[in-house]
C-alpha positions as CSV (number, residue, x, y, z in Angstrom):
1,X,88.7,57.8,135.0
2,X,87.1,58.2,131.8
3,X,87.7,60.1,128.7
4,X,89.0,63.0,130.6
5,X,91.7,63.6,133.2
6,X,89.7,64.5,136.3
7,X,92.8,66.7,137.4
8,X,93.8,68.4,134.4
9,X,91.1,67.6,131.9
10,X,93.7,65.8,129.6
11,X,91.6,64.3,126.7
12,X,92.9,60.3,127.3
13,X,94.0,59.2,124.3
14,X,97.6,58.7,122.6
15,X,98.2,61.4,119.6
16,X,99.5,60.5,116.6
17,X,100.5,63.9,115.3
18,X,101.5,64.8,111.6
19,X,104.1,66.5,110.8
20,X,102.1,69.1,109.4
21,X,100.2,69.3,112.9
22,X,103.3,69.8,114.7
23,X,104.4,72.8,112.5
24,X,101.6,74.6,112.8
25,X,101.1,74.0,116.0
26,X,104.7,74.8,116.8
27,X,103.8,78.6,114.6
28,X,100.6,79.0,116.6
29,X,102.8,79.6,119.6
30,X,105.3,81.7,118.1
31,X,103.4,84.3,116.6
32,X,101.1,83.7,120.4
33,X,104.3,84.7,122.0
34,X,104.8,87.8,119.5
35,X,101.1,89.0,119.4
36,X,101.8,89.3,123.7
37,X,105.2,90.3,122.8
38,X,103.9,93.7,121.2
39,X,101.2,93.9,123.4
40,X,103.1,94.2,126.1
41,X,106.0,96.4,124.8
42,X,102.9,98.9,123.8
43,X,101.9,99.5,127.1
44,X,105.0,99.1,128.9
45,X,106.7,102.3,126.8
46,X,103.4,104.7,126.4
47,X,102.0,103.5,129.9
48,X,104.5,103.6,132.9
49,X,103.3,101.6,135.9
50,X,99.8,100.6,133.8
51,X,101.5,97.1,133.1
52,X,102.6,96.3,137.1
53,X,99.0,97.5,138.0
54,X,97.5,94.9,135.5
55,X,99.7,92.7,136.5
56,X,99.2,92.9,140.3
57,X,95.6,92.9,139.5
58,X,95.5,89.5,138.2
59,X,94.7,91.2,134.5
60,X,97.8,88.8,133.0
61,X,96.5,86.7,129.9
62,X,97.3,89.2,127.0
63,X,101.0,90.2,128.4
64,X,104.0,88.7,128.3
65,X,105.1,86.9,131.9
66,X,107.5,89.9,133.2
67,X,110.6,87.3,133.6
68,X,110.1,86.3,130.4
69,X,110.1,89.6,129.2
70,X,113.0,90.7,131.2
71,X,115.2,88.0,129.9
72,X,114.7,88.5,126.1
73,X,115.2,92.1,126.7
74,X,118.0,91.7,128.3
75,X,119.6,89.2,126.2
76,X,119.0,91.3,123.0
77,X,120.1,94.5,124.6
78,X,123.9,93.2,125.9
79,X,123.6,91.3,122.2
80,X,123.5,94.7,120.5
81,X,126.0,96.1,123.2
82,X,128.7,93.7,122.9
83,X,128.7,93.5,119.2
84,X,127.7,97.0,118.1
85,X,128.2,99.8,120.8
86,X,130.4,98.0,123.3
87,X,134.4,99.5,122.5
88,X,137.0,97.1,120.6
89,X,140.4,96.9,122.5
90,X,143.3,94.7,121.4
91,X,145.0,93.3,124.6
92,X,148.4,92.2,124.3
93,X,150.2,90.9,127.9
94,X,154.0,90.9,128.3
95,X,154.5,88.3,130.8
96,X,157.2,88.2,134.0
97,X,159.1,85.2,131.8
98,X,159.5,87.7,128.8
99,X,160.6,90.6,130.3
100,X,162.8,91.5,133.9
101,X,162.4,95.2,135.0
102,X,166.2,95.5,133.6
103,X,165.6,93.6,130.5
104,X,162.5,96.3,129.8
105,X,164.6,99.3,130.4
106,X,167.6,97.8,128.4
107,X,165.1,97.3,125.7
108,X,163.8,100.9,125.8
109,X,167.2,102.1,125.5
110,X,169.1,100.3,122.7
111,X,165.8,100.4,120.2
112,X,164.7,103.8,120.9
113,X,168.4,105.2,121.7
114,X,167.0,107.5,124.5
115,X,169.0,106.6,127.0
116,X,172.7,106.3,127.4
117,X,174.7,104.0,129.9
118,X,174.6,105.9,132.7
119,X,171.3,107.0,132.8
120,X,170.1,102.9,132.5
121,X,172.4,102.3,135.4
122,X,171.6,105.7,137.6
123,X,167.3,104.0,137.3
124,X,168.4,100.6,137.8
125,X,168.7,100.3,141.8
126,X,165.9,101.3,144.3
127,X,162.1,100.6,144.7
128,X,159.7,101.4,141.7
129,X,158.8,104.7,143.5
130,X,162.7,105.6,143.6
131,X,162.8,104.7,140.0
132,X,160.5,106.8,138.8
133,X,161.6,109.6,140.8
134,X,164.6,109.2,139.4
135,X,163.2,109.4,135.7
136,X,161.4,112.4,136.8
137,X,164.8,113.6,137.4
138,X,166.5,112.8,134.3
139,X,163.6,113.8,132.2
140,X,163.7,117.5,133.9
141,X,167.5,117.8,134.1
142,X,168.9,115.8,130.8
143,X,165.7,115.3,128.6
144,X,166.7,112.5,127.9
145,X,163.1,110.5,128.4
146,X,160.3,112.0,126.5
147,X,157.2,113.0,127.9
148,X,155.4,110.2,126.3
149,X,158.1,107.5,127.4
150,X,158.1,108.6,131.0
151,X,154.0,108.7,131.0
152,X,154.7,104.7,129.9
153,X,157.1,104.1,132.5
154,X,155.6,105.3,135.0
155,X,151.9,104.2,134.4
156,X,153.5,101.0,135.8
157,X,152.7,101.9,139.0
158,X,149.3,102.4,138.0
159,X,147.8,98.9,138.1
160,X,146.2,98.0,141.8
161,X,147.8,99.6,144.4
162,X,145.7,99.9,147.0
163,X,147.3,98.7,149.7
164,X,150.2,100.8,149.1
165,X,153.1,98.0,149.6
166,X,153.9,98.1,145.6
167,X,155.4,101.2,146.3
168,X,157.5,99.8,149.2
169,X,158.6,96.5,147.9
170,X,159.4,95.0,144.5
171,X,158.4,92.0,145.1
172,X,155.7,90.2,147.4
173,X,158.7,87.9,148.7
174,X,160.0,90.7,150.3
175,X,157.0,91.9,151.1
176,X,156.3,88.6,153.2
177,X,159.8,88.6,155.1
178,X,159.3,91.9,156.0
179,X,156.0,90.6,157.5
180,X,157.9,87.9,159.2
181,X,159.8,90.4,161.0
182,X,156.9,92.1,162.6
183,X,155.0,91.0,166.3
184,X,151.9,88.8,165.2
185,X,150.0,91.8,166.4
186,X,151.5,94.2,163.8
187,X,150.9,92.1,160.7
188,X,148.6,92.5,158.1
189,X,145.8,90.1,158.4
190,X,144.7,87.3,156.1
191,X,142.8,89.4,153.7
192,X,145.1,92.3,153.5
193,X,148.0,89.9,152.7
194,X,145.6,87.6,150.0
195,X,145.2,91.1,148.1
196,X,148.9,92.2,148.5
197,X,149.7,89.1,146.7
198,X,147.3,89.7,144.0
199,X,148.1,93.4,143.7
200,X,151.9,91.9,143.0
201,X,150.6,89.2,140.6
202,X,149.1,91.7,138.6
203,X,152.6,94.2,138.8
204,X,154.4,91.1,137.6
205,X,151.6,90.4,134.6
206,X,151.0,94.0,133.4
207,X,153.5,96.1,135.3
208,X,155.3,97.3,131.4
209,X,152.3,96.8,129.7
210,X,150.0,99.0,131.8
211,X,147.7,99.8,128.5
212,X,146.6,95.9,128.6
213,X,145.8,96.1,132.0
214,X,143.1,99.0,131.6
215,X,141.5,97.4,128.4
216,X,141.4,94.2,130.0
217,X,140.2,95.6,133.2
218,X,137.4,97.5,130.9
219,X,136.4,94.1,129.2
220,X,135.8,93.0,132.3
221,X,134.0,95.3,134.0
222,X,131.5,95.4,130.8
223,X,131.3,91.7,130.8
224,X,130.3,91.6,134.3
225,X,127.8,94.5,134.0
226,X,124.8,92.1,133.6
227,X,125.6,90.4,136.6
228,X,125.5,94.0,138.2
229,X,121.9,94.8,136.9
230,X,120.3,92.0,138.2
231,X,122.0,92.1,141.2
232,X,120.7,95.5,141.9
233,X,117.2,94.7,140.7
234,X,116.2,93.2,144.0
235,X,117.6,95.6,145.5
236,X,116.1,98.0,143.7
237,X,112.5,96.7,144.9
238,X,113.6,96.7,148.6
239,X,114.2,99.9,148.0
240,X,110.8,100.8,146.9
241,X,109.5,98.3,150.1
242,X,110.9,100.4,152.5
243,X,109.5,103.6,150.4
244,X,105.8,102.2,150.7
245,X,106.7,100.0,153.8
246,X,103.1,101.5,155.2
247,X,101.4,99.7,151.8
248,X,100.1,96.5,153.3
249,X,98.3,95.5,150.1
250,X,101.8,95.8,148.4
251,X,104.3,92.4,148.6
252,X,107.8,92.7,147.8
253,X,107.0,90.7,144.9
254,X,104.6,93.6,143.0
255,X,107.4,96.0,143.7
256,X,110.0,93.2,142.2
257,X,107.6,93.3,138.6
258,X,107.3,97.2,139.2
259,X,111.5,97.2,139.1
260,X,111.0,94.9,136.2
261,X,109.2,96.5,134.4
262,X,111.2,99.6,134.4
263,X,114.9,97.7,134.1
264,X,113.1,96.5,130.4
265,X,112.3,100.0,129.6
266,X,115.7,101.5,130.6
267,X,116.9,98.2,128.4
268,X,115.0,99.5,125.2
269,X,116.1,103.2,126.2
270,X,119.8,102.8,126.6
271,X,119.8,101.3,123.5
272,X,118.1,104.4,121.9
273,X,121.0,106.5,123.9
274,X,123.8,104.1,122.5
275,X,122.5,104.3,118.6
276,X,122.2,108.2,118.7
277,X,125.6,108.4,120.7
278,X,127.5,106.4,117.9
279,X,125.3,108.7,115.5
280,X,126.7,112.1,117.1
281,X,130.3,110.4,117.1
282,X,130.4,109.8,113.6
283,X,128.2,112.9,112.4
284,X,129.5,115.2,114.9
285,X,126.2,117.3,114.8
286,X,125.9,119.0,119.0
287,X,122.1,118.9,119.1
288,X,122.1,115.4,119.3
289,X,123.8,115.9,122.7
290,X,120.6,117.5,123.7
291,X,118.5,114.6,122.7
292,X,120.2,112.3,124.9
293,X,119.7,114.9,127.7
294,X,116.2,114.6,126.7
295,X,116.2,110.9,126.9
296,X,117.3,111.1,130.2
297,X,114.6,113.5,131.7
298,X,112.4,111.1,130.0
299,X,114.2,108.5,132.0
300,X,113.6,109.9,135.1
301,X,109.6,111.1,134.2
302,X,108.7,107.6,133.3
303,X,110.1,106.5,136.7
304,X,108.0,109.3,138.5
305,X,104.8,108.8,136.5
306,X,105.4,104.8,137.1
307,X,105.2,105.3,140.5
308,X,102.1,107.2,140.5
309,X,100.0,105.4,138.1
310,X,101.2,102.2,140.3
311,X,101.2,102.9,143.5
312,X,98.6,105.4,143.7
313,X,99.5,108.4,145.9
314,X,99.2,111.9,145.1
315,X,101.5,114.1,142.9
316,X,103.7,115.6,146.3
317,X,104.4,112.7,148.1
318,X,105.1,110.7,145.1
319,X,107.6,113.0,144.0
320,X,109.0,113.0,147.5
321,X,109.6,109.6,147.5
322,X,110.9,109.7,144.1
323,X,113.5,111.8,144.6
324,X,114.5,109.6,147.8
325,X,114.5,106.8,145.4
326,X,116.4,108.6,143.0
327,X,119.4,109.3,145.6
328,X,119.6,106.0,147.1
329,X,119.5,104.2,143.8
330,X,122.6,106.1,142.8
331,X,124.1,105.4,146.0
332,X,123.0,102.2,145.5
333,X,124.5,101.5,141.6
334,X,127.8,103.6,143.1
335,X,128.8,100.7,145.7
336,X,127.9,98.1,143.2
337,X,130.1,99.3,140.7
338,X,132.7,99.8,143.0
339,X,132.4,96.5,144.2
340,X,132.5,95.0,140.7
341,X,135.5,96.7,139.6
342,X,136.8,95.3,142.9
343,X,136.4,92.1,141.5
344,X,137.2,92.4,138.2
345,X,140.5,93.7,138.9
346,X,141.2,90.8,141.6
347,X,140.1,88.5,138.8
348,X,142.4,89.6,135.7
């Protein structure tokens, strides 16, 4: 009622707005959000912890929201990675259709003349595992593989076996009748057999091509490393709420900013690491190796100072816990990437 909003305080009248008005208003709030932008960054890399503190103390209007600030940190830093620092592989597949396991060994015989008649029919017959047991053979009795082309024919083994049944079968139809054979009490489970049947699908993709199966298991890996951080960023601040568990006047939410806060500084400082590491590659120059050592004690001090300025506690039992959080964080990041990889191989 009236000229105002009695909710909001809305002035109650329709704008008519220039274009002129919108531009300037539309500048107003960029160089707003750059002015809390720097602000912000300021603190957050010459003060560790002073930003969570300000933050948990309601002392918010001059800084960038911490989501806000995580995302356009995070967004610029895998931006730079993937298009400056991340490595540039060329993946080429040979598909099952193109090439049979005898078709591939044919091939490597009549182009690079390495093998003769018999020794293409002596590898023919048996599992992969015999097979390359008999290369090992030939290349130690006849030399007639090469080093190099028996590291290539037998890296075909090395694509996902960890079941173990690639080595056993040659192909997941036997595989499955073998299961057949067995009491329902002996077989593999449903899992067991769902990853036996990728582990096959991936032999028949990559299985003479074993170089595109590493490059495009790295591409996928480092494409799926974002996902990783923020997965672990939670977890990260459950972490620190069993640490200070005893801290009533903490929520899980002021350790979530704390975590924050410190994933946007290791943003900014892993992209310091990355520039000086292409730097030392292309210079060469070893002392550079010690400044990335020194970025990583610096790493690890701003995480310690963090959590004393933050949370408060004296110099002993903050280091205490810091360590603690230092070990299960690995632990932590060690499972997660394990688990990723997992997935990024079942996913090729």
């Amino acid at each position: 009622q009236g000229r105002y909003c009695h909710v909001c305080g809305q002035e109650n009248v329709v704008p008519k707005e220039t274009f002129w008005h919108m531009f300037t208003h539309f500048f107003y709030d960029i160089t707003h959000f750059d002015s809390s932008f720097f602000t912000t960054l300021k603190d957050l890399l010459f003060k560790p912890g002073f930003l969570s503190k300000e933050y948990m103390l309601g002392r918010r209007k001059k800084y960038l929201h911490p989501i806000r600030m995580y995302v356009f940190t995070s967004a610029l830093f895998f931006l730079l990675f993937f298009s400056v620092f991340a490595p540039k592989n060329s993946v080429r597949m040979n598909t099952p259709e193109q090439l049979t396991g005898t078709e591939r060994l044919d091939e490597l015989a009549d182009i690079e003349k390495k093998f003769n008649r018999d020794s293409v029919k002596y590898i023919k017959d048996g599992t992969w595992q015999q097979k390359i047991k008999k290369l090992e053979e030939l290349r130690d009795t006849t030399k007639a593989i090469s080093t190099k082309d028996f590291e290539e024919l037998g890296a075909r083994l090395f694509i996902l076996n960890i079941s173990g049944q690639l080595s056993r079968f040659d192909r997941f139809n036997e595989y499955d009748s073998a299961q057949q054979l067995l009491p329902s009490s002996k077989r593999d489970n449903w899992f067991t057999r769902r990853l036996v049947k990728k582990e096959f699908s991936l032999s028949d993709k990559y299985r003479y091509d074993p170089k595109s199966a590493f490059e495009k298991l790295t591409n996928s890996i480092l494409h799926n490393l974002p996902y990783m951080l923020f997965v672990s960023l939670p977890l990260f601040a459950l972490l620190l709420k069993l640490l200070y568990r005893r801290r009533r006047d903490f929520y899980f939410a002021d350790h979530g900013v704390f975590t924050i806060h410190l994933y946007i500084f290791s943003f900014i400082l892993l992209l310091l690491v990355f520039a000086i590491g292409k730097l030392q590659v292309s210079t060469g120059w070893d002392i550079l190796n010690w400044v990335l050592f020194l970025l990583f004690v610096l790493l690890l001090f701003y995480l310690y100072k963090g959590m004393r300025v933050f949370y408060g506690q004296r110099r002993f039992k903050t280091f205490l816990k810091f360590i603690l959080l230092a070990v299960f964080s690995f632990i932590m990041m060690i499972v997660l990437f394990a688990l990723f990889m997992f997935f990024s191989a079942v996913t090729l």
